[in-house]
C-alpha positions in Angstrom: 195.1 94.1 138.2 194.4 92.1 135.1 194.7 88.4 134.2 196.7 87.1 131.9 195.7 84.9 129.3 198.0 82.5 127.0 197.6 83.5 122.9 195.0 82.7 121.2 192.5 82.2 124.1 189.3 84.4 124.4 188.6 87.0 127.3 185.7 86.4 128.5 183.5 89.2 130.5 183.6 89.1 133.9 180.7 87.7 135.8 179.6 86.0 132.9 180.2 82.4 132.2 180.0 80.4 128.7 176.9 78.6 128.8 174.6 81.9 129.5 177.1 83.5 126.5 176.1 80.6 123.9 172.6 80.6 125.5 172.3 84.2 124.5 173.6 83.9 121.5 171.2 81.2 120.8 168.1 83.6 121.5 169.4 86.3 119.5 169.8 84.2 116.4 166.3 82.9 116.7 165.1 86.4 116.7 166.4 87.4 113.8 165.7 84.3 111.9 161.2 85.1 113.4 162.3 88.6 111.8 163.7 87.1 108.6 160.8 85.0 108.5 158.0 87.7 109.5 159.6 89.8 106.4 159.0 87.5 103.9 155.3 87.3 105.0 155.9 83.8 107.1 154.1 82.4 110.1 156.0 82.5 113.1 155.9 81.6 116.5 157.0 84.0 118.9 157.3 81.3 121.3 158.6 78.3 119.9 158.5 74.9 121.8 161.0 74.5 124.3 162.4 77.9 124.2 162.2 81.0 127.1 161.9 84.5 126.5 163.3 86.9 129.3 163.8 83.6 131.4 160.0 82.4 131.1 160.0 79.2 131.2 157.3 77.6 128.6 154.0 76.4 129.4 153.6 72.8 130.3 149.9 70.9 130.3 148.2 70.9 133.6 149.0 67.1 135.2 146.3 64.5 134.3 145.5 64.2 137.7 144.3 68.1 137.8 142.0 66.9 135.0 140.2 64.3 137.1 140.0 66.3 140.0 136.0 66.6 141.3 137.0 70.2 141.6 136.5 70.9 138.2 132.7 70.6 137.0 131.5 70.3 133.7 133.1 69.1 130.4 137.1 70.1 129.8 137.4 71.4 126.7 141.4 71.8 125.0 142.9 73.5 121.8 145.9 73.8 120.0 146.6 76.0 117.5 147.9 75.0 114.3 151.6 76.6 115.1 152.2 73.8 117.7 151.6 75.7 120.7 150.9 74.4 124.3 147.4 73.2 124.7 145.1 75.6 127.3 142.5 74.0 129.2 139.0 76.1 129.4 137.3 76.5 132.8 134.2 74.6 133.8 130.8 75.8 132.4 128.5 77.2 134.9 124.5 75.5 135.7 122.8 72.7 133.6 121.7 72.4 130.0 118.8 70.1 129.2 118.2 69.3 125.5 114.2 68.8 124.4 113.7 64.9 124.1 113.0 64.4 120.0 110.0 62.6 120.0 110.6 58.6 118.0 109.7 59.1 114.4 106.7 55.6 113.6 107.0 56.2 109.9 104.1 57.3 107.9 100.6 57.0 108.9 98.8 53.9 107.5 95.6 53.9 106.1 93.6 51.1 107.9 92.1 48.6 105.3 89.0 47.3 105.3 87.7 43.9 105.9 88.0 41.6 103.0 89.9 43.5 101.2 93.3 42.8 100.2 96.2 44.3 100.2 97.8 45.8 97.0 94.4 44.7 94.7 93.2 47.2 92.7 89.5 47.2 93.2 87.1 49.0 90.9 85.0 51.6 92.0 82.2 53.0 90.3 82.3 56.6 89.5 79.2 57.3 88.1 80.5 58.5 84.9 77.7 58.5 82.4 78.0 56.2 79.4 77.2 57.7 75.7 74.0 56.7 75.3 73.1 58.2 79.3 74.9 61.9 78.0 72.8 61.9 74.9 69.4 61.2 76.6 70.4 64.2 78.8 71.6 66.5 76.2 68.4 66.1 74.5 66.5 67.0 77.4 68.5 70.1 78.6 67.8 71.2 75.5 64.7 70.4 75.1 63.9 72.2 78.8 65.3 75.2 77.2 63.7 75.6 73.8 59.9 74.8 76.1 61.3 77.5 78.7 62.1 79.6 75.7 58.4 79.5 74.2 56.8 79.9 77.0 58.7 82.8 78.3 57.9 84.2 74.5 54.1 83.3 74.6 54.2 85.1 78.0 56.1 88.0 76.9 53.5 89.0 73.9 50.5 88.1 75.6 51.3 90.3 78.8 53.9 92.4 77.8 55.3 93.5 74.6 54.4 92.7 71.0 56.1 93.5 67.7 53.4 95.2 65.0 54.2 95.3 61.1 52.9 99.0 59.5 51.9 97.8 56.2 50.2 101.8 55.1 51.3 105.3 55.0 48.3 106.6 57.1 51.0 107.2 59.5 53.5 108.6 57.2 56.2 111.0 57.8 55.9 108.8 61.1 55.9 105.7 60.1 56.8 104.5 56.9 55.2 101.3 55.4 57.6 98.3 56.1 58.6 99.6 59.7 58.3 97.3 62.5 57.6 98.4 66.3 57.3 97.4 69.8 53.9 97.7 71.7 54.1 97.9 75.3 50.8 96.1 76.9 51.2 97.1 80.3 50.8 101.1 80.0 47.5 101.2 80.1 46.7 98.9 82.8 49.5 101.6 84.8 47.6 104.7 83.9 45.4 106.1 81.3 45.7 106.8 77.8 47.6 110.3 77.2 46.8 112.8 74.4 49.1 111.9 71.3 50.4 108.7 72.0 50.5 106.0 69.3 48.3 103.1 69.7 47.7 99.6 68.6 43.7 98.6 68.6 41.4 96.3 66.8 39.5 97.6 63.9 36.1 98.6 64.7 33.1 96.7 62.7 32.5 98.1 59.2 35.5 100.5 59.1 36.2 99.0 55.9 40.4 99.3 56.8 41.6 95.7 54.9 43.5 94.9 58.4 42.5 93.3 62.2 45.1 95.8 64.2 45.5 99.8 63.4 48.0 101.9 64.5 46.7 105.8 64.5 47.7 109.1 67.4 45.1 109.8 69.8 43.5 113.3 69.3 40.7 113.8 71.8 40.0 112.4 74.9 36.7 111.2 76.5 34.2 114.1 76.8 36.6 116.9 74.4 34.5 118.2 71.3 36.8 117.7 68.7 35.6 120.5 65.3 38.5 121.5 62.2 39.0 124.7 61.0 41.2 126.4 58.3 43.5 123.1 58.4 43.8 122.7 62.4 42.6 120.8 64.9 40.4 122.1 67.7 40.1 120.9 71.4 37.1 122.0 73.0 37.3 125.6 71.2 41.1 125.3 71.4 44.3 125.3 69.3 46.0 121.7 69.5 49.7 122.0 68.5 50.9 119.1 66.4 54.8 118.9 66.0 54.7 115.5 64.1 52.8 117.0 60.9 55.1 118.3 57.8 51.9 120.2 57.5 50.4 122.6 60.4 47.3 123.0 58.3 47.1 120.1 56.4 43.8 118.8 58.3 40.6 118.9 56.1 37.4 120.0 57.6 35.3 116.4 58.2 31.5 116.1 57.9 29.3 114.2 60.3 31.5 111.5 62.9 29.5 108.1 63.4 29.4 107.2 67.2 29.7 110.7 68.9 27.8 111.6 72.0 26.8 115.0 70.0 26.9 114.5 66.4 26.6 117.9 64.2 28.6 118.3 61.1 32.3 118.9 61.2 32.4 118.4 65.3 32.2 115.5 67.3 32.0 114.8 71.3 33.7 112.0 72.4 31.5 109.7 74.5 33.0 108.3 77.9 35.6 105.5 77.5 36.3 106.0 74.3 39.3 107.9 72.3 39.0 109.9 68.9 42.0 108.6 66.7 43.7 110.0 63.8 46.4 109.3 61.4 49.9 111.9 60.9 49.2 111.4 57.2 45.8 113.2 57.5 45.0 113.0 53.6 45.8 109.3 53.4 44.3 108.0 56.2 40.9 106.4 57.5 40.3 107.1 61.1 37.9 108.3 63.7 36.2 110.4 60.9 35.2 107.3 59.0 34.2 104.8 61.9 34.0 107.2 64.9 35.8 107.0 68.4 37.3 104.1 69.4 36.7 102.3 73.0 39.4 102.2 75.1 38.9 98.6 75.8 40.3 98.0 72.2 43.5 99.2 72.3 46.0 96.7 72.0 48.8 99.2 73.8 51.0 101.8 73.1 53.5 101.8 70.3 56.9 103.0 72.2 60.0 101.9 69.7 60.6 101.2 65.7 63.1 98.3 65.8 63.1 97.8 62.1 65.1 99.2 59.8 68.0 99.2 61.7 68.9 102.4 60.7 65.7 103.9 62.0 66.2 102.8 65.6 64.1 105.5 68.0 61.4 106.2 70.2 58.2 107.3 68.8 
């Protein structure tokens, strides 16, 4: 059985009325406009204000009287987003948060002034800065200080310790040249005893006739040797002394008889206790022991140890 409808009117579907057609409709075309939209990379809303999807109903804000209710602890906190949508209302936070009291800021600390003093005065204090005529004074005696510590320390340095000696002969020649300065250490023989061929520093006997107060000559023989020449060298108690420091191994003449020996026979001499029998390296240009005789101990200045002058020359003797 159908129903029969005048021309020009619409059949509806049955069951359906117009309203949910047109409210159907209405969805659709809201859809595809989000879909237009989405496509050309707008923002949408899925759910836009007042409208349902699938006969959802859209979300309404919770009554004010839900916000107020003692049910619901702790600060309410709401959002929107920035497409329009309903507001949410987050739970209640859970225990108590106390925030660390600040303590009250005073301002700087103030610097208490003292008594009779005022405020914002500039008062002069004395720095003890020395004035010109103070600095000079002290100038002049720093330095002063230092040129008397200076002497001193010099006065004490070639009294006790070290001297410098001019050679002003070739007695000690190829040794020592004439001109040649040296260092004479005072201290070695108060540390042990005089040694066979070092060069010493003593004061010229009486009467050896040497035109000079200091002489500088090797020790040869040593208290109680005999000390006799033959054919050139040097004999030590009957034997052979090596000398490295002559140009000439047999350049030694014999010598007659030595003043001031314990045993005095011609060409030999003993030397007596504390004393030393000296010669030069030059042994044809030099007056020594077998002019004035041995020399006592107690006259040597000390031992000759470094030529400092020329520079070239620098070296241990």
């Amino acid at each position: 059985m159908t129903d029969e409808t005048p021309d020009g009117d619409e059949v509806l579907g049955a069951g359906r009325s117009e309203p949910d057609d047109l409210e159907a409709m209405a969805w659709t075309d809201g859809l595809l406009a989000r879909a237009r939209a989405r496509s050309d990379g707008e923002a949408t809303d899925p759910h836009p204000t007042g409208e349902t999807v699938a006969g959802i109903p859209p979300a309404q804000d919770p009554p004010s009287d839900a916000l107020k209710s003692p049910a619901v602890r702790g600060p309410i906190v709401t959002r929107s987003d920035l497409t329009g949508r309903t507001p949410f209302v987050a739970g209640p936070l859970e225990g108590t948060f106390d925030l660390p009291a600040a303590p009250q800021w005073t301002g700087p600390p103030t610097t208490p002034v003292p008594s009779g003093e005022a405020i914002g005065v500039r008062q002069e204090v004395d720095l003890g800065i020395p004035g010109r005529a103070v600095s000079a004074r002290r100038t002049v005696i720093e330095w002063g200080s230092v040129l008397v510590g200076a002497l001193v320390l010099a006065l004490v340095v070639r009294t006790f310790l070290f001297q410098a000696f001019y050679i002003p002969s070739p007695s000690m020649e190829p040794t020592l040249w004439s001109g040649d300065r040296i260092l004479v250490n005072k201290v070695s023989y108060r540390i042990h005893d005089v040694n066979r061929g070092d060069l010493v520093v003593f004061r010229a006997p009486p009467g050896s006739n040497t035109g000079g107060e200091d002489l500088i000559k090797r020790v040869i023989g040593l208290p109680g040797e005999r000390v006799t020449a033959q054919d050139g060298r040097l004999l030590i108690s009957g034997g052979l002394l090596i000398e490295p420091y002559l140009p000439f191994q047999e350049g030694t003449a014999d010598f007659g008889t030595v003043p001031w020996c314990a045993e005095p026979e011609v060409g030999a001499c003993t030397v007596p206790d504390g004393h030393v029998f000296l010669m030069g390296d030059n042994r044809s240009n030099s007056r020594d022991s077998r002019f004035f005789g041995p020399v006592p101990v107690e006259s040597i200045v000390g031992r000759a140890f470094v030529r400092v002058w020329p520079l070239g020359a620098l070296d241990r003797l």
